[in-house]
N, C-alpha and C positions, 0 to 999 in steps of 0.2 A: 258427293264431291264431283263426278262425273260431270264434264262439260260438253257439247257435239258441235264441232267443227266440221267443214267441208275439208274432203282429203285437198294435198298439194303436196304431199312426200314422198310419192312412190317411184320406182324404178320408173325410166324411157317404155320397158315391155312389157308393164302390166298398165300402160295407160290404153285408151284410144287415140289414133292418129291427131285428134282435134284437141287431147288434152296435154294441159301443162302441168308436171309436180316438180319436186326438188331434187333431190340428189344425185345432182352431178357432180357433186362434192364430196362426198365422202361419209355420205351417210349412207350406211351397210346394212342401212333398217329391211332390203328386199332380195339381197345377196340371192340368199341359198332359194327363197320364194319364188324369185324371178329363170331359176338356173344356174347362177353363177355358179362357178367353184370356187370358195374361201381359200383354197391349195391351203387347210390346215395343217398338212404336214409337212411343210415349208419349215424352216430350220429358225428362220426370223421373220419377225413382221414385213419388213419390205419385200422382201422374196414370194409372204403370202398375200396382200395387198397389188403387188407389181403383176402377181400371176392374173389375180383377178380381173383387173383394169385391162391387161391384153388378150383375153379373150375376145370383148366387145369393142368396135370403137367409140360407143359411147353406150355409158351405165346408166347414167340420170338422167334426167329429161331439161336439165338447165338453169331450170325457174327456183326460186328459193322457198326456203320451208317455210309451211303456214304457220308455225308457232312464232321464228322470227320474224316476219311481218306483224303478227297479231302485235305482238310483246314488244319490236323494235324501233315500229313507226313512228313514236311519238317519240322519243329519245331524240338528246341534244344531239350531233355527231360532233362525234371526238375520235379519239383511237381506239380501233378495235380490233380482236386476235380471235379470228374464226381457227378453231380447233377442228381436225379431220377436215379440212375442206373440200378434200374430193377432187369434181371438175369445176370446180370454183362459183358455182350458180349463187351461194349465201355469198360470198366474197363482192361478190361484182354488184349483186343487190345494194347489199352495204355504202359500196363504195358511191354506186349511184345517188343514194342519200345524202351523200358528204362527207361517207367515214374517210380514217383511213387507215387500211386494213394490211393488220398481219395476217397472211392465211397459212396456215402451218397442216402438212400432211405427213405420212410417212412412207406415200408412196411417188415416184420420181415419175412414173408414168401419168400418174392426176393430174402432179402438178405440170406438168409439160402440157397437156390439156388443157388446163386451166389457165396457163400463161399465153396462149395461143388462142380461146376466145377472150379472155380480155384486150388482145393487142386490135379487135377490132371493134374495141369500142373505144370512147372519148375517155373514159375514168381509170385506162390503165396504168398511170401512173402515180393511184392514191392508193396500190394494193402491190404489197408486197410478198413474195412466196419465198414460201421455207419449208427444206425438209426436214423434218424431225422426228423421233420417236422421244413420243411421250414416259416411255418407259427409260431413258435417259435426261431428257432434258426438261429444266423448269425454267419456264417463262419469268422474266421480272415483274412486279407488279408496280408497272404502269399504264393497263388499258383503262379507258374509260366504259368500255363495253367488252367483255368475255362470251363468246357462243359457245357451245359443245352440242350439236346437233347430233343427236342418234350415235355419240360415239361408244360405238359397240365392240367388240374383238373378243375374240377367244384369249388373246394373249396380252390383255392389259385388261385389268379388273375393273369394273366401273368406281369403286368407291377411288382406289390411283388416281383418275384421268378427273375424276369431280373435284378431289383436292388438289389438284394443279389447275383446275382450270381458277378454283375458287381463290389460290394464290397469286395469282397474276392479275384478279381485279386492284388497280387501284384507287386509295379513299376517295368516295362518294362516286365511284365507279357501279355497275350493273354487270352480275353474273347473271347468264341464261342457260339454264340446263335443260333440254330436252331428251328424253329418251322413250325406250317402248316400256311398256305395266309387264310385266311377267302373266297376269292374268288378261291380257286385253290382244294378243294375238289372232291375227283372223285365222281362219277355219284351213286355211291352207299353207299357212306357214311350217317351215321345214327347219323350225328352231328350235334344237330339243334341248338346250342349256338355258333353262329358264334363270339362271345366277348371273347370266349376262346383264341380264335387265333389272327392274329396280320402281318400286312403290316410290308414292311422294314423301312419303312415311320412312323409308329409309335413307332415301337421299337426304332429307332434314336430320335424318340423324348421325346419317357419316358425317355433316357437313357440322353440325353442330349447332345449326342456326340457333338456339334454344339461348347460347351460349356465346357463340362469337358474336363477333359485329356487324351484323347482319338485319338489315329489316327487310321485311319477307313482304312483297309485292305481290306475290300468286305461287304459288303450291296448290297445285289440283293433278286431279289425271283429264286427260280431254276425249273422247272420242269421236274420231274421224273418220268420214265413208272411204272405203279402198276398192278400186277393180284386181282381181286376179289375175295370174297368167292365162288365163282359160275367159278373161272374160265375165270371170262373175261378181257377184256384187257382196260385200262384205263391211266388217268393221275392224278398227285397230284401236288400240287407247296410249294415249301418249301422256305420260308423267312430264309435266310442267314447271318448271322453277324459275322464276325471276325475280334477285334482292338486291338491296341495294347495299353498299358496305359505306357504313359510316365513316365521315369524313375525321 
């Protein structure tokens, strides 16, 4: 099932100077790999996301994740609700296409980031920011397009955050789920909760696809080359889902 893509989703500090990945948004795929502190013992998810984000003044490197481009290029643009957005890099991508985008996080410092390099581009006014925890609030389904980029946390379950994001497509809308393989971890990751993560195999089955209304466009796992914090050379595999919800 295994697919290899060229990395584009890594932390600002494990790339080189000359290179570009994703998650300046809110994808936690390099947290604890890169150094970060998750501040797990934070009381609430803002507190441990807010911790994280001011540490550095910038986490991600900007550019959007290579699954969403792969997967999103060709799609009409209509409205779309980037989940976990981060520092906004999938938001602004989006937006550049002609979406126009909810970007929804649960930390005030991202999105303060995130509103602050879109204000110096041309498309900031097709993206919307919102702070929300997932673990509260559910989306209506109205997007034409749903992302969940690497939405990972210790403190929201991934099968939760799949069935809210997969609620909020709606009919003949596109859900995109990406996340990491429990088994596809590079050699230096500092992820010992391997229930974070999630087979394509299990996503299709919290989700129901089997069953609801769902045509299933891609369920694979992909692997992608990653540089380390130290520089070296590695791989990751990322579980892949993009379906389309009948109209």
């Amino acid at each position: 099932m295994t697919e290899k893509t060229h990395d584009g989703g890594t932390p600002l500090s494990e790339q080189p100077t000359s290179a570009g990945t994703h998650r300046h948004g809110h994808q936690h795929e390099g947290a604890q790999q890169s150094g970060l502190n998750l501040h797990e013992d934070a009381d609430n998810a803002v507190d441990m996301w807010d911790g994280m984000y001011r540490e550095r003044t910038k986490v991600w490197s900007g550019n959007p994740n290579p699954q969403l481009v792969a997967e999103a290029k060709d799609l009409k643009p209509g409205r779309a609700l980037d989940l976990g957005c981060g520092e906004g890099g999938d938001a602004l991508w989006l937006a550049q296409q002609g979406w126009t985008v909810t970007a929804v996080d649960v930390s005030a410092v991202a999105l303060e980031r995130a509103a602050a390099h879109a204000a110096e581009t041309s498309h900031r006014d097709r993206i919307t920011w919102q702070q929300q925890d997932l673990t509260e609030w559910t989306p209506e389904p109205v997007f034409d397009l749903v992302s969940a980029q690497f939405l990972h946390s210790p403190l929201l379950p991934w099968r939760d955050s799949a069935l809210k994001a997969a609620a909020a497509v709606a009919p003949g809308g596109t859900l995109l789920i990406v996340g990491h393989h429990p088994h596809g971890l590079p050699s230096w990751s500092h992820h010992h909760d391997s229930g974070m993560f999630f087979t394509p195999e299990q996503l299709a089955g919290a989700l129901r696809l089997d069953r609801e209304p769902w045509f299933v466009n891609v369920l694979t796992d992909r692997e992608r080359s990653v540089t380390g914090p130290d520089g070296e050379s590695g791989t990751t595999l990322d579980t892949v889902l993009r379906a389309t919800k009948h109209a």
